[in-house]
N, C-alpha and C positions, 0 to 999 in steps of 0.2 A: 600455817607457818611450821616450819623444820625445826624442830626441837631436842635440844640433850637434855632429858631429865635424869638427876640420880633416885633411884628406887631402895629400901630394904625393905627386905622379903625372906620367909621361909619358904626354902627350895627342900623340893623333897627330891632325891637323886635313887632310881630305883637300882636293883643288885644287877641288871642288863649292863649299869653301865661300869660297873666296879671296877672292871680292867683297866680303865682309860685314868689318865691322871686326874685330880681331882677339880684342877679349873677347867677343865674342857666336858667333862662330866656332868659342872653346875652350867657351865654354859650352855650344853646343849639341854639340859632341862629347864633353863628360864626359856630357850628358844622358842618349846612344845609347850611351857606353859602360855606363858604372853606374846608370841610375834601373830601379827594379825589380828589380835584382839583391838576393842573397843573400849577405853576407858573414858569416862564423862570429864574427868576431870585433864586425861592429860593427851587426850586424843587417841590415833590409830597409833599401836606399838608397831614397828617396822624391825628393828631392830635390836639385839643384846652388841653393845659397843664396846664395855671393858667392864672387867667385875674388880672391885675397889678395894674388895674384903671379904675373904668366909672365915665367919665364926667354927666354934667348936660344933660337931654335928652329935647328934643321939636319938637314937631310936626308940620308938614307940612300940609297947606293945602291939603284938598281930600285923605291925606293918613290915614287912620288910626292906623298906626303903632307907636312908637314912634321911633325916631333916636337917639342914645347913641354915642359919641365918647370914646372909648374905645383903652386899651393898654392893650394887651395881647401875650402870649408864645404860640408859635406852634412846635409841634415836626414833622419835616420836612427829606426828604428824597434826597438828590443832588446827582445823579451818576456825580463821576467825571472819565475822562480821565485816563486809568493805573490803578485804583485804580482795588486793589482784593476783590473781593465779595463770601460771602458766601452762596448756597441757596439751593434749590430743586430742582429736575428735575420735571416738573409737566405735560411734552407730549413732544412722543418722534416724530415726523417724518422723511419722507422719506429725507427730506434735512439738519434737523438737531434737535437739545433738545430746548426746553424751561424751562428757569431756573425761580424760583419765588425768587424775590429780593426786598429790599425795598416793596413800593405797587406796584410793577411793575415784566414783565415776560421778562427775554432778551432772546434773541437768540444765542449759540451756531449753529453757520453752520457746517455743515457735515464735510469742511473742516478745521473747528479748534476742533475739539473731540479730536484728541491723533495725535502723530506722526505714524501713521499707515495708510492703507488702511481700511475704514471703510465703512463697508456694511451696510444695512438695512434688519431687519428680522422683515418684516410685520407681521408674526404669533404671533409672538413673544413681539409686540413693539418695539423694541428697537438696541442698536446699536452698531455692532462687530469689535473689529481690527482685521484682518485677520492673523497677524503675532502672535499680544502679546496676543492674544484671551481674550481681555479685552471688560467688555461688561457695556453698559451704559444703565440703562431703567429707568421708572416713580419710584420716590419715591425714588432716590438715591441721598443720602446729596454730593453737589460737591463744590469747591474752584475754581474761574474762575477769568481774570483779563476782563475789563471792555476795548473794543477797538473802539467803537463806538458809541456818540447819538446823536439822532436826535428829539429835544422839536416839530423843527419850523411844518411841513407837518403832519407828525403821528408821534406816540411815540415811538422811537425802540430803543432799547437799542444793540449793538451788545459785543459777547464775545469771550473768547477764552482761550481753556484748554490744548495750543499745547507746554506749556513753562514748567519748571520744579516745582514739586511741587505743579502741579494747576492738576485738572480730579476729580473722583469723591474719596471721602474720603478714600474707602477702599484700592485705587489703590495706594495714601502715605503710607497706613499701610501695605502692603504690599513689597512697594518697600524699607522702614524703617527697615524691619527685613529683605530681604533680604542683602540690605547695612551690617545690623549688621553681619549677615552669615556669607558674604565675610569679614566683617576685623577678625573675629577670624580664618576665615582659612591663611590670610595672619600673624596673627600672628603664628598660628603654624610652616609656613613653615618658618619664621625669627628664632624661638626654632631652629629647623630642622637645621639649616644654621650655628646656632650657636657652637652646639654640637659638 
């Protein structure tokens, strides 16, 4: 989930950036500090969105930086539990897709891709249900729910496209006009029943 959280922090702003006015100076040093970092508690930082407030700054012996306490917005990224995500397939392999999400890449396992038997076609990339001959490869927009993460050891996010509604985009537009198909042929044969 896409998050604004407000942050204060001591920003250390080094003498490189002296020349520059002083909000655009703190800003590009919360940048370097925090964007792409990993926080447990408030997610992937993506973002410095508006700084709120700098305090009075003062410097430390031996450092030559100055130190700002500062209160600013970050635009943040929290996978939660359940939640549905929207993304990319951005590599497919042999065991399952990787989807691009928030700043992060989850994993789809081979066996959450569709209710089917699904193969791997190395020539190909990508990856076949043997029944509903639905095919999943790079660069296909999908809707997956979120069933697994892991901040604490490495970052993994796991998913799964095995539930109704969730796979990759074309496969709802698909299954949406044939839904529609079948209710005009059941209205026919209601006419039909009627007559």
């Amino acid at each position: 989930m896409y998050q604004m959280v407000t942050v204060q922090d001591e920003i250390s702003v080094p003498p490189t950036k002296f020349d520059k006015d002083l909000k655009t100076s703190v800003c590009e040093s919360i940048a370097e500090k925090m964007e792409g970092k990993i926080d447990n508690e408030i997610g992937i930082i993506l973002s410095v969105m508006d700084i709120d407030n700098i305090g009075e700054g003062r410097i430390l012996p031996g450092d030559p930086s100055v130190h700002y306490p500062v209160k600013f917005s970050l635009l943040t990224w929290m996978p939660k539990n359940h939640e549905i995500i929207e993304g990319e397939i951005v590599d497919i392999a042999e065991f399952g897709a990787f989807v691009r999400v928030g700043g992060f890449d989850g994993l789809v396992h081979i066996s959450q891709v569709m209710d089917d038997f699904v193969s791997y076609d190395e020539k190909n990339a990508q990856l076949i249900g043997k029944q509903s001959k639905r095919i999943l490869k790079e660069g296909d927009k999908v809707r997956a729910r979120i069933i697994s993460i892991s901040f604490k050891e490495s970052n993994k996010i796991g998913l799964t496209m095995r539930q109704p509604l969730l796979g990759a985009m074309r496969w709802a537009v698909a299954e949406a006009k044939e839904a529609k198909e079948a209710a005009k042929e059941v209205k026919k044969e209601e006419k039909k029943g009627k007559k």
